[in-house]
N, C-alpha and C positions, 0 to 999 in steps of 0.2 A: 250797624256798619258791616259791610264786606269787605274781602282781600281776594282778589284772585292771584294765585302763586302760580307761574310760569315755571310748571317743572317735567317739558316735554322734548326739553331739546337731545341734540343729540350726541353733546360734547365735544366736537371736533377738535377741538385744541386742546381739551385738554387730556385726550385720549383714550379715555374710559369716562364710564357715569361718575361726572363730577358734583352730583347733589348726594353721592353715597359715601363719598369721600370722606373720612375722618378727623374731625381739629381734636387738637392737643387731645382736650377732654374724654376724648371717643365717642362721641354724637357727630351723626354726619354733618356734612353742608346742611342737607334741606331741614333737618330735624329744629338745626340754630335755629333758621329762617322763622321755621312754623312756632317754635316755641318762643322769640322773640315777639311776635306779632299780640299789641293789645287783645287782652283777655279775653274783653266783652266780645269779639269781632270774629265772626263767620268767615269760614278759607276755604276757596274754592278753591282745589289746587287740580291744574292739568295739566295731565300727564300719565302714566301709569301707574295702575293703584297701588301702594305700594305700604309698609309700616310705618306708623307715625307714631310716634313719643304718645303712650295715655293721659299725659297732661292736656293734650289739645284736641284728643282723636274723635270726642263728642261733638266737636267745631268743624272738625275738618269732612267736607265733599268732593270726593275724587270725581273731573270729567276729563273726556279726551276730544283735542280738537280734532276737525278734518279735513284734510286727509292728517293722519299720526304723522306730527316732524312737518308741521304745515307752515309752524315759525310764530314766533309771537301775536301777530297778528290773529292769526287764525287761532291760537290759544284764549287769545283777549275775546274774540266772536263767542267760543266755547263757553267761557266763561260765563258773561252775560246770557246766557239764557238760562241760568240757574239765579242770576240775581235780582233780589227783590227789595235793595236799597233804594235810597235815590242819589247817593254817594256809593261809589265805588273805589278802592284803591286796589292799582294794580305794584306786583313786586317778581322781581325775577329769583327762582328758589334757590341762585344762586347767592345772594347776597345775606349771610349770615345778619346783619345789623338794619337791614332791612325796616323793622318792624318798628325802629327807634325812631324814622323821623315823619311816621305816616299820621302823627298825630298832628305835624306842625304842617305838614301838606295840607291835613283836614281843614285846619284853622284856616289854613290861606285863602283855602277858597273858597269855604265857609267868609271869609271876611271881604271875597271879591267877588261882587255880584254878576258882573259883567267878564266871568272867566269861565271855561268851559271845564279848565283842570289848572292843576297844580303839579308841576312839573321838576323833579331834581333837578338841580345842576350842579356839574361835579365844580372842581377848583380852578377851571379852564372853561366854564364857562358853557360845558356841553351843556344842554337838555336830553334827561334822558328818559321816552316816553313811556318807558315799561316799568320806572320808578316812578309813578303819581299817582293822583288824587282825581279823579275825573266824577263830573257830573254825569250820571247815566245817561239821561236824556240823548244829550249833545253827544257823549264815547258811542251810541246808537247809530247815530246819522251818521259817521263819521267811520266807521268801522265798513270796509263795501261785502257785501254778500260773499264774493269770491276773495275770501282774505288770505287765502293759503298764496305764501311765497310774497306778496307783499311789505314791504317797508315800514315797521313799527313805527321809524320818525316821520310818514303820513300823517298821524297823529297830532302831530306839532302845529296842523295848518288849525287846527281850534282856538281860538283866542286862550289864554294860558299866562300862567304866571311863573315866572321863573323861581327857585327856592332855593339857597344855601345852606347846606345843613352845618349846622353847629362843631361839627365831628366829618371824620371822613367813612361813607358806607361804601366802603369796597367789596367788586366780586369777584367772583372766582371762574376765570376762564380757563388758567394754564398750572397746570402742576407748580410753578413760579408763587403764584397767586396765593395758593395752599400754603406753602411755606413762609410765605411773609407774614402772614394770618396767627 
């Protein structure tokens, strides 16, 4: 299994690199992420290549989409041409907790034949497409050539299964965010 970690953005809200950012402990944002994410599973993370925690750094392959800051989309595009699953999960390297519910995404769709992904959905019911579980195949067709600048919830026209996770996986957009955390 793979993960590709979306960790290219450019942090506008929350006004500096919010994946370098510090919790309580002093490991950043993205280090939880990566170190959160099942063992066994390969992380393609992109973005700029950066230090990762040696617990994971044998797993982890840095790529960069295009154009740099091109938006999820075009990170997810990036990503997949490094992946050799046939199950892919994606996660944004903001989401410390991230890694917690990618197993019950796995099963979903694993358990829905007729799904293309496995899709979070927060407590209000959003789907959120950069938090799943996607079948390669289908995240292929589905992903258009020119992805930069494009709309990650494009994504959602796949047939999908919505998923509530047990727990709330909160990210981090606003220095607000960090502190609740």
């Amino acid at each position: 299994m793979q993960v590709i970690v979306l960790a290219g953005g450019s942090s506008r809200r929350f006004g500096s690199d919010k994946l370098v950012a510090s919790l309580p402990d002093g490991r950043s944002v993205l280090d939880h992420c990566l170190l959160g994410m099942p063992s066994a599973w390969d992380l393609v993370v992109v973005g700029p290549s950066r230090p990762v925690p040696s617990e994971v750094a044998g797993r982890v392959r840095f790529v960069r989409e295009s154009p740099a800051g091109g938006g999820p989309l075009a990170a997810i595009a990036a990503g997949l041409e490094v992946v050799t699953s046939q199950v892919v999960c994606v996660v944004p390297g903001d989401a410390p907790r991230a890694g917690e519910v990618l197993p019950l995404l796995v099963s979903t769709l694993e358990a829905e034949a007729s799904a293309a992904a496995a899709v979070l959905s927060d407590g209000e019911g959003q789907a959120n497409p950069v938090l799943a579980a996607y079948r390669v195949h289908e995240l292929l067709g589905a992903v258009p050539r020119a992805a930069a600048g494009v709309a990650a919830r494009t994504l959602l026209s796949l047939p999908h299964r919505e998923v509530r996770a047990p727990f709330e996986v909160p990210d981090i957009d606003t220095p607000e965010d960090l502190g609740r955390l």
